[in-house]
N, C-alpha and C positions, 0 to 999 in steps of 0.2 A: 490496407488503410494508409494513406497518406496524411498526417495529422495539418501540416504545413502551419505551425505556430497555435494548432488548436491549445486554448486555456485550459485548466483544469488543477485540483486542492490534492491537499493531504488531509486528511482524515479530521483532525481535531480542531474544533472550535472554544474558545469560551464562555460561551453563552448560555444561558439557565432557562432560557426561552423554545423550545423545538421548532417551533413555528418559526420563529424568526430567523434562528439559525437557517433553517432551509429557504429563507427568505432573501440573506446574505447570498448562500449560495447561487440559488438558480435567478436572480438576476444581477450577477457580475459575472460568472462565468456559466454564461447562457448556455453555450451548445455538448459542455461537459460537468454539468456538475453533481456536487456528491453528498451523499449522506455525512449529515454531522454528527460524528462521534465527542461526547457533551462531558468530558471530566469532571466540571465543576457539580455536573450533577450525583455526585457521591460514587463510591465505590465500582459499583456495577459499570461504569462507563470507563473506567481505568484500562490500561491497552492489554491487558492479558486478562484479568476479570470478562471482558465484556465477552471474551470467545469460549469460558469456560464453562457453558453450560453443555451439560451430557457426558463430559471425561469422567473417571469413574477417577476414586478415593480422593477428589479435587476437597479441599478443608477453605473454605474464606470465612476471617477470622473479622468479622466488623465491628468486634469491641477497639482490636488492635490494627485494625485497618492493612491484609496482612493476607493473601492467599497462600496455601502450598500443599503440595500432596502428601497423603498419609501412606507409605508405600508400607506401615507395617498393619496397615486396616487390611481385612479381609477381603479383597478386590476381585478375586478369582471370577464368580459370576457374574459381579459387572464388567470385567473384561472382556468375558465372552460373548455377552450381551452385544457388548459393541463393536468386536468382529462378525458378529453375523452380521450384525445392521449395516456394518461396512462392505461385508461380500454383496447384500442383496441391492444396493445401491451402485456401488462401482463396479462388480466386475465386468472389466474387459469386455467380458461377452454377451453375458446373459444379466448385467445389472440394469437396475430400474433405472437409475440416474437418479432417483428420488431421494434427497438429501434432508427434506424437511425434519428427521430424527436430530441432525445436529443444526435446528433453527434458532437463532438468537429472538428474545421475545424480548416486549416491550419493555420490560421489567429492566431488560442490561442494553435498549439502544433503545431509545425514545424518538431518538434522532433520525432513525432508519422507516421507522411507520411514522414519519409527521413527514420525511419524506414521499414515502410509497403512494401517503393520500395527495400528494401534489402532484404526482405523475398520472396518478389515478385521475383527474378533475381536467389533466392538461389535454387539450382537445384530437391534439395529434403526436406524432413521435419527434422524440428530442433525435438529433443526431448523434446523441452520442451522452450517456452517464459513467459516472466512475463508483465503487464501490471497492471496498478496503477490510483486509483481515492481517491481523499480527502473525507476522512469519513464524515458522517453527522455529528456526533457532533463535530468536529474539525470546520468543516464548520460554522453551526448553533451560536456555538460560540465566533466564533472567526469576523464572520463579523454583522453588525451591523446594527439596523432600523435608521432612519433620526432623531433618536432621544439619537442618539449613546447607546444604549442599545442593548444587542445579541440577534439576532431573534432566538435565540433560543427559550425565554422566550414565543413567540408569537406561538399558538399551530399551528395555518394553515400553518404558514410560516416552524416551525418546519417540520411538513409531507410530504410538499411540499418537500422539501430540500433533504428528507431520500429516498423521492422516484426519484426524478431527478437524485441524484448520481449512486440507483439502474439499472436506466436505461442506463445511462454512463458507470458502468462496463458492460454489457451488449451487448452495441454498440461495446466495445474495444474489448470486448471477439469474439463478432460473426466476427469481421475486422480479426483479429489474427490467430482462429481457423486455417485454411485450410493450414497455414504454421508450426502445429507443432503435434506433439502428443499429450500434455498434455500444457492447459493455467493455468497461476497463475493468478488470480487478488490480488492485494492488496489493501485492503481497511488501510489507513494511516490516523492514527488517535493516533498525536502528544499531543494533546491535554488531553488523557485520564493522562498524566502524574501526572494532575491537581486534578485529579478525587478526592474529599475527602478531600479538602482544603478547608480556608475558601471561597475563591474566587468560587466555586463552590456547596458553599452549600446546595443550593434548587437542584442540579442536581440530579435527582434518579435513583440508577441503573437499577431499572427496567423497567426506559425509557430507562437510556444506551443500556442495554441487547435488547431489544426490538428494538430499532432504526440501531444496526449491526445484528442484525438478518433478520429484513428485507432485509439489504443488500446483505446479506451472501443466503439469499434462488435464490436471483437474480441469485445471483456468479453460484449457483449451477445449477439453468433451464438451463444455455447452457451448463454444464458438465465440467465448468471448479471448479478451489481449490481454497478455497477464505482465504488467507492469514487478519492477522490483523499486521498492523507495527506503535508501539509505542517505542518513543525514550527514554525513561524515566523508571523513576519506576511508577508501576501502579499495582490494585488489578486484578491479572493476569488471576483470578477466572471469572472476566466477559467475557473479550473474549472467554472463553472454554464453560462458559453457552451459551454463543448468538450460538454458533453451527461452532464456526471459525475449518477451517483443519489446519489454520498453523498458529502459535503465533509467531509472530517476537517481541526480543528484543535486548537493549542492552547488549552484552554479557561482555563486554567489561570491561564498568564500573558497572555496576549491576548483571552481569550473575550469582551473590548469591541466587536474588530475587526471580527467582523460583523455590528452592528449598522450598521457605515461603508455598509453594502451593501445594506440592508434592501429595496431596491426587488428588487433582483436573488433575495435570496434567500426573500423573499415567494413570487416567480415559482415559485422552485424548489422549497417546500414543497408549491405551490399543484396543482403537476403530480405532486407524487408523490415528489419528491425528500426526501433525508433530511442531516439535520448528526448528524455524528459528536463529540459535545463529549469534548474529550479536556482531562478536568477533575483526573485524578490524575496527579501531578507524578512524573517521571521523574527527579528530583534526589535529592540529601540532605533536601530539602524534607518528601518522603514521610515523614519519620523522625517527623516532627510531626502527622502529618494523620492524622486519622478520618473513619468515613464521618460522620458530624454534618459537620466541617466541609467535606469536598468535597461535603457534601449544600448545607449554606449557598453556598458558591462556586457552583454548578451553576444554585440559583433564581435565584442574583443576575445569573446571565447570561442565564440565559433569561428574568428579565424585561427586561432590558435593552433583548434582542432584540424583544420581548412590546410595550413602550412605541414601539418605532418604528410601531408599527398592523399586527402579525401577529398572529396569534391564539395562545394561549400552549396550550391544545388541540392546535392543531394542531403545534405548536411540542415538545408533551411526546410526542404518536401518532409524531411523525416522528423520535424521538430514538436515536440509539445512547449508548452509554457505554463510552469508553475512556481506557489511558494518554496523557496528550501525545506519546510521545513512543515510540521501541523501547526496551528496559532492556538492548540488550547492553554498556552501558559502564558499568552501572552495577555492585555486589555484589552477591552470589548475593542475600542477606539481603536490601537492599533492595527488589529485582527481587519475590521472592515478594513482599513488602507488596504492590507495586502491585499486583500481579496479586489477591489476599488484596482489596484494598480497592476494584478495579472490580468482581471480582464482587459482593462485598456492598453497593455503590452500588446497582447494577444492579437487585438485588433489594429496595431498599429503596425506588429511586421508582417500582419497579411495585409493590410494595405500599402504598405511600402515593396512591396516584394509583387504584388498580384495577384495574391493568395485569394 
């Protein structure tokens, strides 16, 4: 796939409406857009909530607004439970592929079936949808055993985690599939921003690398492109080793950072790979910005990138264009601009370009 400036979102809206949200979506960023993940709509739609259904001893506490795992609950046979259900699904050889055991239901993404009936209604196929699950180590990290410590540290709960999410893109891709030509998953993983701090210092990347690889082989058994979206700076080198097609970052305020990488992501263009520049700002910032000037921001990074000795060619063929960031924390109001101003990006450097 050659994207050449194709538009396309990150995950979170803030909107109370499903409908409308998916109304935002699929008419600004027509030929890729995506299911809206709805925060505002309570708990269930939170970025680690909304992927936990089916992990065994998982506790969500919605007095105290507050998930984590009970690693001292009796879990033995739901654990087992769920390594069958994950042999008979994945394996390698003789697996169903059938993921529907780890399906997210209406109850924790609203936004995904007020989706599916738009694509459902839509006369013919889109060229192209995105669809989005919270990474494992975002996840792993960020939510906690009964002893508020991140189940990351815990190996079984770790594994557990990297293969449920696997199974979740999976589920979303096989729903999707049949309304488009080409699926993106995005595996969102906010957290690698952290990567390499002190706050993270026993993390290895070779488990990083290792736990989005797993993801990413998922992404790939149904044929869909399995994107990586960090909002931050981060050593941009992992995403490209774990085997990602599309590195999303932000362009915005970082889009210097990988040019740091330039051998790495030479490699990654070179094979096919694509960067996702997320060059429209997710702030109040938006409130000032036109497409002129995220058009100017955009050249100035891609030449940046262009001057470490990539081709800028190949550099525009292999491009997507999105927000930095999700807009569910931002205002209704602001949220459409972004969305308002990647589409008309989108469609301004493939008209300038010949795209």
């Amino acid at each position: 796939m050659k994207p050449k400036f194709l538009g396309t979102a990150i995950g979170s809206m803030p909107f109370t409406d499903p409908d409308y949200a998916v109304k935002v979506s699929t008419t600004t960023i027509k030929d890729c857009p995506i299911w809206p993940q709805l925060p505002r709509l309570g708990m269930n739609e939170q970025m680690e909530v909304q992927y936990s259904e089916g992990l065994p001893a998982v506790v969500r506490d919605y007095e105290k607004g507050r998930m984590f795992f009970d690693t001292e609950s009796d879990y033995f046979d739901d654990f087992a439970t769920f390594y069958e259900n994950y042999m008979v699904a994945m394996d390698p050889d003789d697996g169903t592929g059938d993921c529907s055991v780890m399906a997210i239901s209406e109850e924790f993404s609203k936004g995904f079936y007020a989706m599916e009936k738009v694509l459902k209604a839509n006369a013919g196929k889109l060229p192209c949808v995105k669809v989005q699950t919270t990474g494992p180590c975002s996840f792993a990290l960020t939510i906690v055993d009964e002893n508020k410590r991140a189940i990351y540290y815990n190996d079984e709960f770790r594994d557990l985690i990297t293969k449920a999410m696997a199974m979740k893109c999976r589920w979303q891709i096989q729903r999707f599939k049949p309304f488009a030509d080409d699926v993106i998953c995005f595996i969102d993983e906010p957290i690698l921003s952290a990567f390499g701090s002190s706050t993270y210092v026993s993390v290895k990347r070779e488990d990083v690398v290792a736990m989005l690889a797993e993801v990413i082989d998922a992404v790939h058994a149904d044929g869909a492109l399995a994107g990586i979206h960090c909002c931050g700076n981060t050593e941009w080198s992992i995403l490209i080793d774990a085997g990602v097609d599309i590195v999303n970052f932000d362009a915005f305020e970082y889009g210097h950072t990988i040019a740091m990488y330039a051998d790495s992501v030479k490699a990654h263009l070179e094979r096919g790979g694509m960067l996702a520049w997320g060059v429209v700002p997710t702030s109040e910032i938006i409130r000032e910005q036109s497409v002129e000037t995220l058009e100017e921001q955009l050249e100035n990074v891609m030449d940046g990138l262009a001057a470490q000795g990539i081709d800028k060619q190949l550099i525009m063929e292999q491009a997507l264009i999105t927000p930095s960031c999700g807009t569910g924390s931002m205002s209704p109001e602001d949220a459409e601009k972004v969305f308002e101003l990647t589409g008309k990006l989108s469609a301004r450097m493939k008209e300038k370009y010949g795209f």
